[in-house]
SEKE-463376 format. One record per residue (C-alpha): residue in three letters; x, y, z. Coordinates in steps of 0.02 Angstrom, whole numbers, padded with zeros to 5 digits, always signed. Layout:
! SEKE-463376
ALAXYZ...
END
This chain:
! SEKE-463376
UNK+00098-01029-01228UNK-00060-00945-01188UNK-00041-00759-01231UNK-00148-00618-01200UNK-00143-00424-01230UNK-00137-00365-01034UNK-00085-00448-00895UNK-00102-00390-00712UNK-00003-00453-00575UNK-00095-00419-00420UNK-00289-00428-00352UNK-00275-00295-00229UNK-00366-00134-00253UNK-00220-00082-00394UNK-00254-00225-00484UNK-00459-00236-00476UNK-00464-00074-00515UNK-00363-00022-00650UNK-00431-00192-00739UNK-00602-00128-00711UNK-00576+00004-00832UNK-00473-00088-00933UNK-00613-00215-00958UNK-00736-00064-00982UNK-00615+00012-01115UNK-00671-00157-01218UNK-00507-00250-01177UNK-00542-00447-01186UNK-00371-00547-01200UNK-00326-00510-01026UNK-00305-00598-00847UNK-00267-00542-00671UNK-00128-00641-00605UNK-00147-00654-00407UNK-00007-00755-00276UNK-00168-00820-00160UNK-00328-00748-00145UNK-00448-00573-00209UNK-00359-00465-00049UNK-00245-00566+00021UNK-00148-00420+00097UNK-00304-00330+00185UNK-00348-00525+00265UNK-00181-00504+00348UNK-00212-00370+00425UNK-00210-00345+00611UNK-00376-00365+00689UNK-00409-00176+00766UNK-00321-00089+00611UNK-00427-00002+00490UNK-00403+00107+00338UNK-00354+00291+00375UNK-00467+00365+00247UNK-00638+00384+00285UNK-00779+00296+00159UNK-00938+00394+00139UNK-01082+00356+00012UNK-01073+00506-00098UNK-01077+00406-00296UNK-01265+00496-00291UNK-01189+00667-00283UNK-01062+00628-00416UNK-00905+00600-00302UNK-00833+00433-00265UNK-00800+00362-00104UNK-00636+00364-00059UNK-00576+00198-00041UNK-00673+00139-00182UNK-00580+00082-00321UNK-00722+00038-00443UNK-00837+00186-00509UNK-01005+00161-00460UNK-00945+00061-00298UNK-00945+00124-00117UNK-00857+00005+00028UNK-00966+00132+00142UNK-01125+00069+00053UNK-01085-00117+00048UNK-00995-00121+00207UNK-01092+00025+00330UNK-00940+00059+00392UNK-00833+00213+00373UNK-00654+00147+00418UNK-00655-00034+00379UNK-00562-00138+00444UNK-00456-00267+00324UNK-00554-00416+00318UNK-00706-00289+00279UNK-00601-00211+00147UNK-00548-00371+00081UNK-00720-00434+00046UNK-00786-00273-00043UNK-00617-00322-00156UNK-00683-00482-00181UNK-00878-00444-00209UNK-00835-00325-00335UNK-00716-00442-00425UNK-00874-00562-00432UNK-01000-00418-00479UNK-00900-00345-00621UNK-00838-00540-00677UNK-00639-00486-00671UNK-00534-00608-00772UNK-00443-00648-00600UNK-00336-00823-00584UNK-00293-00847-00390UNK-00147-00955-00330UNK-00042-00920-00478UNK+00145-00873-00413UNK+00241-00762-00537UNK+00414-00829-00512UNK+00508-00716-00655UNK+00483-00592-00807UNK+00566-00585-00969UNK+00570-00437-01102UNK+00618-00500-01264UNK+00560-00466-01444UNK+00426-00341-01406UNK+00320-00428-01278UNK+00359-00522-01112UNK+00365-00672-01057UNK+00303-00713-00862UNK+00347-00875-00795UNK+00227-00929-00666UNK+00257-01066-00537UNK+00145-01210-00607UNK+00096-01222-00784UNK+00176-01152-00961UNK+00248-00968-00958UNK+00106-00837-01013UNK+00152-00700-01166UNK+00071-00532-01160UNK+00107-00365-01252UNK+00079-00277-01103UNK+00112-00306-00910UNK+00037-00190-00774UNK+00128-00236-00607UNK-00001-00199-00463UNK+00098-00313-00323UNK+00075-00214-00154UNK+00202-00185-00025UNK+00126-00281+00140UNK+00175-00446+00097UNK+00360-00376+00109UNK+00376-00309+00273UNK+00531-00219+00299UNK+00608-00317+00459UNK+00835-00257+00406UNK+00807-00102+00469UNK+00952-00095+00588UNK+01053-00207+00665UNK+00966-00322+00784UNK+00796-00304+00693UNK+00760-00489+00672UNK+00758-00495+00880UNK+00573-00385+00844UNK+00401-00407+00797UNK+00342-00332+00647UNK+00172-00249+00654UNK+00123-00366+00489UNK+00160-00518+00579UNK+00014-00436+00713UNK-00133-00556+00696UNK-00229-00451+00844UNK-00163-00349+00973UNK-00232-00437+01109UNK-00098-00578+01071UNK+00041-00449+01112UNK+00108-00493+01278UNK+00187-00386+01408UNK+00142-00223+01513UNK+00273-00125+01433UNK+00314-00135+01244UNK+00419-00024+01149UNK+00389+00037+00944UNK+00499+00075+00802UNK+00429+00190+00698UNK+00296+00329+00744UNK+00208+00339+00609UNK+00045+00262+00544UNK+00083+00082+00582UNK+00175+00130+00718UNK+00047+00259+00825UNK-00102+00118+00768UNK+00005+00000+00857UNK+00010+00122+01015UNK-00155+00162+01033UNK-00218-00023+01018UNK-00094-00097+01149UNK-00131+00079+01257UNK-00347+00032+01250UNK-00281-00143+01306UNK-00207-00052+01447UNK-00020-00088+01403UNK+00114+00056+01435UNK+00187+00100+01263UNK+00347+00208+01208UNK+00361+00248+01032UNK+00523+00292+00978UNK+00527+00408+00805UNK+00679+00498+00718UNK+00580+00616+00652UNK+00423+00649+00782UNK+00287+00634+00633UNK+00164+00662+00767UNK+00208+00860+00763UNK+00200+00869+00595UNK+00095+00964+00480UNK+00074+00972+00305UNK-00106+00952+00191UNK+00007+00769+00115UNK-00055+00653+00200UNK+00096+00560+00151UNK+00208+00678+00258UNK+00104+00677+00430UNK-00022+00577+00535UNK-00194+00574+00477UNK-00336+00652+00560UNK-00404+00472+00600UNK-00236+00418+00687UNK-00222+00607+00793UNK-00391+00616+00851UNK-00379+00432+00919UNK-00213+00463+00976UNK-00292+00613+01077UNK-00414+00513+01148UNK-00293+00386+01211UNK-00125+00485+01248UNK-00217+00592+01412UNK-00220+00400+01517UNK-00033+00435+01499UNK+00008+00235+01433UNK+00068+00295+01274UNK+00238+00418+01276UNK+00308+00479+01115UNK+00483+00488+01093UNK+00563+00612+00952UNK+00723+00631+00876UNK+00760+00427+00947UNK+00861+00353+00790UNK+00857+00158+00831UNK+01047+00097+00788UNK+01065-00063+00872UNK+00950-00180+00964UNK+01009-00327+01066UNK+00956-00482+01177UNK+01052-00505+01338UNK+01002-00598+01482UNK+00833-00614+01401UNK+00800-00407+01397UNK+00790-00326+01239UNK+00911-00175+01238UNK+00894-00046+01115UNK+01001+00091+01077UNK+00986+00249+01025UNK+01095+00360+00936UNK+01152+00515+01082UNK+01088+00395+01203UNK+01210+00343+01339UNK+01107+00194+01394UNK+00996+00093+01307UNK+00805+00051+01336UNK+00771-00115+01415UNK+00621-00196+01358UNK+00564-00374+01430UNK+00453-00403+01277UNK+00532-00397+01089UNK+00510-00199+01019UNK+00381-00201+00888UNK+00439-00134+00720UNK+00339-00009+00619UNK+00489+00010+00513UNK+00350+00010+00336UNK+00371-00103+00192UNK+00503-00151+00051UNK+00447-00140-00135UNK+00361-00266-00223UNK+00467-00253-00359UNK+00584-00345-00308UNK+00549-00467-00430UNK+00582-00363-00593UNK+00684-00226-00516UNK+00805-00245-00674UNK+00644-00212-00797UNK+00658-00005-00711UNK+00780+00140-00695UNK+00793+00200-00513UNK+00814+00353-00437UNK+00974+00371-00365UNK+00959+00308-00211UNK+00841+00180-00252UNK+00691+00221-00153UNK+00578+00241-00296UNK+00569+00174-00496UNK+00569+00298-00636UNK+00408+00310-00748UNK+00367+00412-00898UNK+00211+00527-00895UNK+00102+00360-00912UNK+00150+00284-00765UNK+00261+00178-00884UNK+00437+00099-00848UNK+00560+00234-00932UNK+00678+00096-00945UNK+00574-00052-01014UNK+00402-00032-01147UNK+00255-00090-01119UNK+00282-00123-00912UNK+00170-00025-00822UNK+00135+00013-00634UNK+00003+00051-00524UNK-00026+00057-00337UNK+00058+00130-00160UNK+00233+00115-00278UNK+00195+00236-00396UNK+00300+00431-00375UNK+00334+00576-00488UNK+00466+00670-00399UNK+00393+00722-00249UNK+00214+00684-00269UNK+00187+00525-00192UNK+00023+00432-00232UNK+00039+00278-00090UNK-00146+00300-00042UNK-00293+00216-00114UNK-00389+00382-00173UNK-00207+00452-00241UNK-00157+00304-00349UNK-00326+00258-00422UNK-00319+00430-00503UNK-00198+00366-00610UNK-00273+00205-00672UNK-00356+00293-00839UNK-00173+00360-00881UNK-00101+00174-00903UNK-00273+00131-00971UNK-00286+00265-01106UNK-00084+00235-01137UNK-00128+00066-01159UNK-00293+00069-01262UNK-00201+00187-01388UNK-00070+00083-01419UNK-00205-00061-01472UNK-00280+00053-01585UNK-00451+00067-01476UNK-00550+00217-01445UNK-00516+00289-01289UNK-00651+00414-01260UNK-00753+00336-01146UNK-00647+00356-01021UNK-00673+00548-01009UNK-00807+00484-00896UNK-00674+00456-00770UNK-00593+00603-00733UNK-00734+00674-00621UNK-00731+00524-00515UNK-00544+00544-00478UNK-00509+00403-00587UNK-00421+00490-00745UNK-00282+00615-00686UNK-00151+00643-00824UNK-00120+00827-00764UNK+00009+00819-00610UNK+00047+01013-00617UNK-00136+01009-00494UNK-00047+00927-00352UNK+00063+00972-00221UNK-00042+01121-00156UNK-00069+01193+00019UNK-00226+01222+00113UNK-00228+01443+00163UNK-00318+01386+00311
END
């Protein structure tokens, strides 16, 4: 059994970056475990979609770009683009993998985890378990689309399963879900001259709030601006899907305080988000009471099981949320300074990463307003 001191499951950004300080911190005995490929997740994207957050070169001014996940890295240097798209994402993932010679092993399926006697055991799907002291989970949540939303959901189209817009047919489509996803979806199948109706419970459109997490970003409203006045696209509030059926090949769905349904020729296209990851070793964490979200100690740490560690979109401390690329990499020199300590290394160095937003133990920071 080959055994190691970390491993990562997971080369997304989570994984490449929190490893990248790991491996700075002087770690050696460690491996990223990953299901296919450096980015596998972004190379599924839809064609037209494109991260939210804008990239700007500003490492020379001591500020890292905001989708980076490496310091010293910019995807807005390497890829001249400000909102790359996935497959533009997923190769800055890979080149910096390459540049910064990550211990990554591609293709390897982790089909189960086992705690026992101080360490754990992950059994992969070919070739001899692996042993390591400590496990950092970094799966993301895009490979698990969430398609049981309500009854009839299997009768839609997921936006995941999207390969480009364009292959979308109809003149009318109906969405589930208004937010991200969702209002990407819209504005896409609107440019393509499609009529769209997005149906939302809660109308995240109107929202405002400085968490991004709560409300449509300013990339998503200004598009949607730009596209909504050709009057294709008509948002639909307070529209609680709870049914959808096929009869007499339409597509009804229903609506709760809706008399009738809507009748769609075309299957709806759900924007319905994404199930967790952790699926896999959901027993290995304590959950919060309804079980949307795991419960982790102030190092991003399983409170249930030692040693098991997350990073990534999962990742939430009461009601701070850090799903987004530029929140969650803040948090990768916690679980690397919890886990250097416990290896008796010196953990100074990474000091160095807390003014690049990479180092953010202090949470009592977060959650503030904008005045104006």
């Amino acid at each position: 059994m080959k055994r190691f001191d970390v491993v990562v499951v997971g080369a997304g950004p989570a994984g490449i970056g929190v490893t990248s300080i790991l491996k700075d911190l002087g770690i050696k005995r460690m491996i990223i475990l990953e299901r296919e490929e450096v980015g596998a997740s972004f190379d599924k994207w839809p064609k037209e979609m494109q991260l939210i957050t804008p990239s700007f070169t500003t490492n020379f001014y001591g500020h890292l770009d905001l989708n980076a996940v490496i310091s010293g890295t910019s995807p807005a240097y390497m890829l001249r683009k400000e909102h790359p798209t996935g497959k533009e994402y997923a190769r800055y993932l890979r080149d910096v993998s390459e540049y910064f010679d990550l211990p990554v092993v591609e293709h390897v399926n982790v089909e189960k985890v086992i705690r026992s006697k101080g360490s754990f055991k992950i059994h992969i799907t070919e070739g001899k378990p692996l042993e390591s002291r400590f496990l950092i989970w970094a799966g993301g949540e895009f490979q698990y689309p969430n398609t049981n939303s309500v009854p009839g959901a299997e009768l839609c189209l997921h936006n995941s399963r999207v390969k480009s817009w364009e292959h979308v047919k109809g003149d009318e489509i109906y969405i589930i879900g208004g937010y991200e996803s969702g209002i990407d979806a819209a504005i896409h199948l609107s440019r393509l001259g499609k009529k769209v109706r997005v149906l939302d419970r809660d109308g995240r459109w109107s929202k405002q709030t400085t968490d991004p997490s709560e409300n449509l970003s300013p990339f998503t409203l200004e598009r949607l601006r730009q596209e909504i006045i050709y009057n294709r696209i008509e948002l639909v509030s307070e529209s609680t899907v709870r049914e959808i059926r096929l009869e007499q090949d339409k597509y009804l769905i229903y609506v709760r305080g809706k008399s009738s349904p809507y009748q769609s020729a075309t299957p709806p296209i759900l924007a319905t988000g994404f199930k967790s990851s952790l699926v896999l070793i959901k027993e290995l964490f304590d959950w919060e009471k309804d079980k949307d979200y795991c419960l982790l100690n102030e190092h991003d740490e399983s409170t249930k099981t030692p040693g098991l560690f997350l990073v990534g979109p999962q990742v939430r401390h009461d009601d701070l949320s850090f799903c987004f690329i530029y929140k969650y990499r803040q948090r990768f020199g916690v679980v690397a300074n919890a886990i250097g300590k416990r290896l008796s290394m010196d953990t100074t160095l990474l000091e160095s990463y807390r003014n690049e937003g990479l180092y953010l133990d202090d949470l009592s920071c977060c959650g503030e307003e904008c005045v104006c």
